[in-house]
N, C-alpha and C positions, 0 to 999 in steps of 0.2 A: 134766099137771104133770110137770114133769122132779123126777128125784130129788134125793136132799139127796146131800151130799157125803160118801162113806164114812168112817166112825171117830166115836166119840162124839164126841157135843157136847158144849161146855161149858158151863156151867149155875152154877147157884148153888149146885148139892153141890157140885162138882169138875169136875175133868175126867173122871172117871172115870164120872160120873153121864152127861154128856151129848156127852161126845167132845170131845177138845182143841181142834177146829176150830168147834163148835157156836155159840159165841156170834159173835153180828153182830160184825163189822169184827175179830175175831182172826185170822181167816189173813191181813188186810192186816196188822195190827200186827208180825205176827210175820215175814212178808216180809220187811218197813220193816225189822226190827230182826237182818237176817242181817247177819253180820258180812263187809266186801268187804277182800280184801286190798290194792286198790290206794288205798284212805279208810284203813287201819287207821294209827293212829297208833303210834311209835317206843314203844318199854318207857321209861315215865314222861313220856312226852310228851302232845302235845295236837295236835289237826288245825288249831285258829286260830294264823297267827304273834301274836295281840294276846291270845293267851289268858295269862294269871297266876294261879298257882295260888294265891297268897297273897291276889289280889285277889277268890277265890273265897267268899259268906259260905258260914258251915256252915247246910246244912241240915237242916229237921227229917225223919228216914226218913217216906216213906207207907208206906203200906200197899198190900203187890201186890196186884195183881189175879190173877184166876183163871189169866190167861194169863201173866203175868209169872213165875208159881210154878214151870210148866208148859216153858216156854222160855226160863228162863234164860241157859241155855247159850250161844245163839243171838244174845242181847243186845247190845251194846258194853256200856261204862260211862253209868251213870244219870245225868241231868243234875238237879240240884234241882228240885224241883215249882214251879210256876210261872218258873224261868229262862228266857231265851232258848237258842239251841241254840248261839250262837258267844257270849261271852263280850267286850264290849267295852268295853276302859280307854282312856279319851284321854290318862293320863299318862302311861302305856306306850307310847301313838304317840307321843306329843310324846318321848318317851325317845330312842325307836328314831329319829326321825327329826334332832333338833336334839341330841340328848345332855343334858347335866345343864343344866338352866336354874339359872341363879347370876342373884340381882338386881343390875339396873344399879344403877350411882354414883348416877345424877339418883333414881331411885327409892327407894334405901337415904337420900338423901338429904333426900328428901320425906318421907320416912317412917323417921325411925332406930329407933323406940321398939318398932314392932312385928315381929318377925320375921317372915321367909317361910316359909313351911312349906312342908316335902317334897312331893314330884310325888305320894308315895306316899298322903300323907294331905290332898289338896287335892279336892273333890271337883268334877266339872265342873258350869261356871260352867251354870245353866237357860236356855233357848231358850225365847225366849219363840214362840206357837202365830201362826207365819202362813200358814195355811189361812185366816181368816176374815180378809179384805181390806175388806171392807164396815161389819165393828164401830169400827175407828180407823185414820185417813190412814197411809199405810207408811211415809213419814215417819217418824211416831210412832214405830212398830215399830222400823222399821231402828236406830233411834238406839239403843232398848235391848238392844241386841246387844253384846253387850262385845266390846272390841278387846282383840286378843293385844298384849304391852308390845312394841315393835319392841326391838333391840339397840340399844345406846348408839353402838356405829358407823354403823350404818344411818342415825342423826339428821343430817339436813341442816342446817349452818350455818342464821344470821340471815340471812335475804334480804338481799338488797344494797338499798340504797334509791334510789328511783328508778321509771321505768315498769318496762316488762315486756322492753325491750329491755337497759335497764342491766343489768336484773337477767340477763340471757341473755349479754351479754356477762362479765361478773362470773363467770356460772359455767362460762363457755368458759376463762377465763385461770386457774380453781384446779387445781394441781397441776402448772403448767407451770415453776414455780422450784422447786426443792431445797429442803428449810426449811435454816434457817442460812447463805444467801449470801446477798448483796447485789446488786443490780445496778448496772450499770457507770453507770446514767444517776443512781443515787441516791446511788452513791457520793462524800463529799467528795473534790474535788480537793486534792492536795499544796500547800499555800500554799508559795509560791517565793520565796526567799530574796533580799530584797533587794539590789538592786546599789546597788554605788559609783558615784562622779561618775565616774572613769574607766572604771568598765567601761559605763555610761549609753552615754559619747560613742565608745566604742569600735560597743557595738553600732549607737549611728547613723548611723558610717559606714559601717558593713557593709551597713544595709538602702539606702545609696545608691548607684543605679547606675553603673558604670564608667564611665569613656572611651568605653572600646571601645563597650558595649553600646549608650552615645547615639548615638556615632557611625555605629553598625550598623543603627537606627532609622530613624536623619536616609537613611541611603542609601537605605534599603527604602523608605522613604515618598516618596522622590526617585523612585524605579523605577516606582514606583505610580501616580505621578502624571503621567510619560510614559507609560505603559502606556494609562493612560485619556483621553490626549491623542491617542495616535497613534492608539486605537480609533473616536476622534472624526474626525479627519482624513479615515483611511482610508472613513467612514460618509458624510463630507463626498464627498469626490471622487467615490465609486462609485455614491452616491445619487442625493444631494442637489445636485452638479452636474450631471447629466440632467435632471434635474427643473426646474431654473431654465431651463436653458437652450434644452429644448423649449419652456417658455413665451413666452421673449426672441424663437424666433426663431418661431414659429404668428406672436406679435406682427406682427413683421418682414414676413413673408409676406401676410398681412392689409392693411398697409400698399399694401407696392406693387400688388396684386392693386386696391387700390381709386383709389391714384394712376393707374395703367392707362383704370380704368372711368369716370374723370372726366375724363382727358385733363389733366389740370392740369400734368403734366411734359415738358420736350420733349429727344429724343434729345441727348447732349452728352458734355461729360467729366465722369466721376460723382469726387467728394469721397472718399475716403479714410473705411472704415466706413461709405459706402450702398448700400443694397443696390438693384438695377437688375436682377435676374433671378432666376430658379427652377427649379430644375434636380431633372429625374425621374428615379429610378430602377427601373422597373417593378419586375424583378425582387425586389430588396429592398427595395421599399416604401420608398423615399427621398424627402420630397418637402421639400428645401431653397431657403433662398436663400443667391443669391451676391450678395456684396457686396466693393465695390474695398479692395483690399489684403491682407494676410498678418499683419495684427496679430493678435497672440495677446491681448490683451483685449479689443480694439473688435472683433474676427469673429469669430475661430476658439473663443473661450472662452465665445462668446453663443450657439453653434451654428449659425453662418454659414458657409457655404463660400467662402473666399479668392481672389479672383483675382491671379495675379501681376501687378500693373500700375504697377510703379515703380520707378525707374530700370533697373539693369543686367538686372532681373527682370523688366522689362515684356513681356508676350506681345499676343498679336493676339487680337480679341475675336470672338465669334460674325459677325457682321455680317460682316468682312474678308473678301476673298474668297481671300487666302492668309493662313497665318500657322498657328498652334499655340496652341488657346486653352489656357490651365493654369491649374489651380485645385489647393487646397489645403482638405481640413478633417481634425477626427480621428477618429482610430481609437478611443480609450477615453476615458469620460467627456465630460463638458461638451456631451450630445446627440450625441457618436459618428455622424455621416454616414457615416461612411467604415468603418465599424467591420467590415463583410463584402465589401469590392469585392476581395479574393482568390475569392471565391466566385466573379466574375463568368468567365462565359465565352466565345467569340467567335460574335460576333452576336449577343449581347444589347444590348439598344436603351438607348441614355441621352441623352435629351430634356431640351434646353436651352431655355425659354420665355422671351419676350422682350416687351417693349412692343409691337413690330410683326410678329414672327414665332418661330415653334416649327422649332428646329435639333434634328432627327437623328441623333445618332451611333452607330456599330455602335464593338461591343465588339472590337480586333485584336489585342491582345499585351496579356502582362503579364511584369513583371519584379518577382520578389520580393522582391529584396533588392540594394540600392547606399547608398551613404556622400551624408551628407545634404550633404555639400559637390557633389556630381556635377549640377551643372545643365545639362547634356547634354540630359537629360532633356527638358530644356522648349524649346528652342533650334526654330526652325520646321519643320524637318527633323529629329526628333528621334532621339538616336543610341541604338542597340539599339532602337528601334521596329520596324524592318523597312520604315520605310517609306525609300525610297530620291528619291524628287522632290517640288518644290513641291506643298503641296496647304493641302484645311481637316481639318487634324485638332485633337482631344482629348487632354488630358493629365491623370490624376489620382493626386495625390498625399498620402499618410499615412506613418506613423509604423509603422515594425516592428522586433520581435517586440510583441505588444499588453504595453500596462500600461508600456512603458517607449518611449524613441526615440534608440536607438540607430541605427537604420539608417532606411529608405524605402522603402514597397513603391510598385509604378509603375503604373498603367492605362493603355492607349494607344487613343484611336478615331478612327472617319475618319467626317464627315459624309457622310449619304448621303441624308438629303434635306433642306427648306429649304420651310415652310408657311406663308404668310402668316396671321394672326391671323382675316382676314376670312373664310378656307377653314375654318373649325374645326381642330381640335386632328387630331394625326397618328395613325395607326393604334396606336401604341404605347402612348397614353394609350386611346385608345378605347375596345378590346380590355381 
């Protein structure tokens, strides 16, 4: 057995009887009840902020016990017999936290007759016990929990009526006007001060346009209306005549190619706009017909290549065994034959096909540029050719600088062989 703790106990004489420490659980009590300086509360104060002195009831003294006699000293201050150790008013939080509660308008209103009574003498509202979930729905419960009164500001207007979106717009637009203005869209307009008969006709010739400004209209819509002409034109020419005129002359070409394979035509003098040959140009993928004469709507405009063969203009034809065949087609638009023979250069092959034979010519000279009067050019000996005695040469002839014809560009060639139809076609088509 260990020994008892030295000093009398305390007992039911005293302390003196049994030693101050003697009874059960007093040296804990008396522990508990040392006084700490960092707990001790201010002279006249309290360790709760929610403690009220006033809200304290009086209680009745007990009666110390043995050790309470004994250790006094040691003590703090006595809380009343059965108190709690902290001291809790909710009308001193509600103080401390909102200030004086004053009854609303709506509330003093609903009720004028009975006054409100003080924070101080109001006592708090009973909670009702939900620990037991099982005796009634919480529902039930929850309901009878008083609500605190909100302030009269806090009250949200009458819902706006309508769904849940009116009502959302509604409460997006409060507070966006100033009270006491108006807006500019609700505002009445200034009623205007009627007019006289003459100031009437005064203003209605104001609101009629000028001279000028008709006249300024009529031109603009004059401009406008060439503008969309000459776009049409221009769409015409650069397009739209290729495109006919490939077709007119494939046609053309089709024809003779089949008058040939029938035999139905016999060699002669060809008519003015027929066409009687076909003429290749390897190099540029040229594959025209020539047809008699220099018309610029029966040939040259169908995509035909022209022969000079009428009066002061007439030259000598493939067949001849002297002479200067000359032909003519263009350079821009209406199937453009002639549209790259600057390109061409000496020795290149240009194949004249015929009803009874395929003519050969090599490519010799060219002249870029002469006055569309200068028919030198074509004469059977032709001048600036380079060629200087009787032979069979080639002459062709277009329109330059392109898109306009102000001057003539010139091609010059000298037959160099002569294929009858029966031998098949010449190395140049071949190839």
């Amino acid at each position: 057995m260990t020994a008892g703790r030295p000093g009398p106990a305390a007992g039911p004489e005293g302390p003196d009887a049994h030693g101050a420490y003697g009874t059960d659980g007093a040296f804990v009590a008396a522990v508990d009840g040392l006084a700490d300086p960092l707990n001790d509360p201010l002279p006249g104060g309290h360790t709760s902020p929610w403690f009220r002195s006033d809200t304290v009831p009086a209680a009745e003294p007990a009666a110390p016990s043995s050790y309470v006699n004994g250790y006094a000293a040691h003590q703090g201050p006595q809380q009343p017999q059965g108190a709690p150790n902290e001291w809790y008013d909710p009308a001193g939080y509600q103080r401390d936290w909102y200030g004086p509660q004053q009854p609303s308008a709506r509330m003093a209103a609903a009720d004028p007759v009975s006054p409100v009574a003080p924070a101080e003498e109001r006592a708090p509202a009973p909670v009702p016990d939900l620990q037991d979930f099982t005796a009634e729905p919480r529902t039930e419960v929850l309901a009878r929990i008083p609500a605190e009164p909100e302030p009269e500001a806090a009250l949200d207007p009458a819902p706006a009526p309508g769904g849940r979106a009116e009502r959302r717009r509604a409460a997006k637009g409060r507070g966006r006007r100033r009270p006491g203005t108006v807006p500019e869209q609700q505002a009445a307009p200034a009623a205007a001060a009627p007019m006289s008969r003459v100031e009437a006709r005064r203003a209605a010739r104001a609101a009629k346009d000028s001279p000028a400004v008709i006249a300024s209209r009529a031109v603009g819509e004059v401009f406008i209306s060439l503008g969309v002409l000459m776009l049409l034109f221009v769409t015409y020419q650069l397009w739209w005549t290729n495109i006919r005129a490939d077709q007119i002359a494939g046609k053309e070409t089709n024809r003779i190619q089949d008058e040939w394979a029938n035999g139905d035509r016999k060699p002669g003098v060809f008519a003015p706009g027929e066409g009687f040959a076909i003429m290749h140009i390897p190099k540029l993928d040229v594959v025209a017909p020539i047809a008699e004469g220099i018309d610029k709507e029966k040939v040259l405009d169908r995509g035909m290549i022209g022969h000079y063969g009428e009066g002061k203009l007439k030259t000598a034809m493939p067949s001849d065994k002297q002479g200067n065949f000359s032909v003519a087609g263009h350079r821009n638009t209406h199937g453009e034959p002639f549209r790259y023979i600057n390109k061409l250069k000496p020795g290149d092959p240009i194949v004249v096909e015929t009803r009874d034979a395929y003519y050969t010519y090599e490519m010799a000279q060219i002249l870029p540029q002469t006055s569309p009067s200068n028919i030198s050019v074509i004469e059977p000996i032709p001048v600036g050719s380079g060629f200087t005695k009787p032979g069979r040469y080639l002459t062709l002839t277009t329109c330059t600088p392109e898109f306009t014809s102000t001057y003539r560009l010139i091609v010059w060639g000298k037959m160099v062989d002569e294929r009858p139809r029966s031998e098949g076609k010449p190395d140049a088509l071949v190839g």
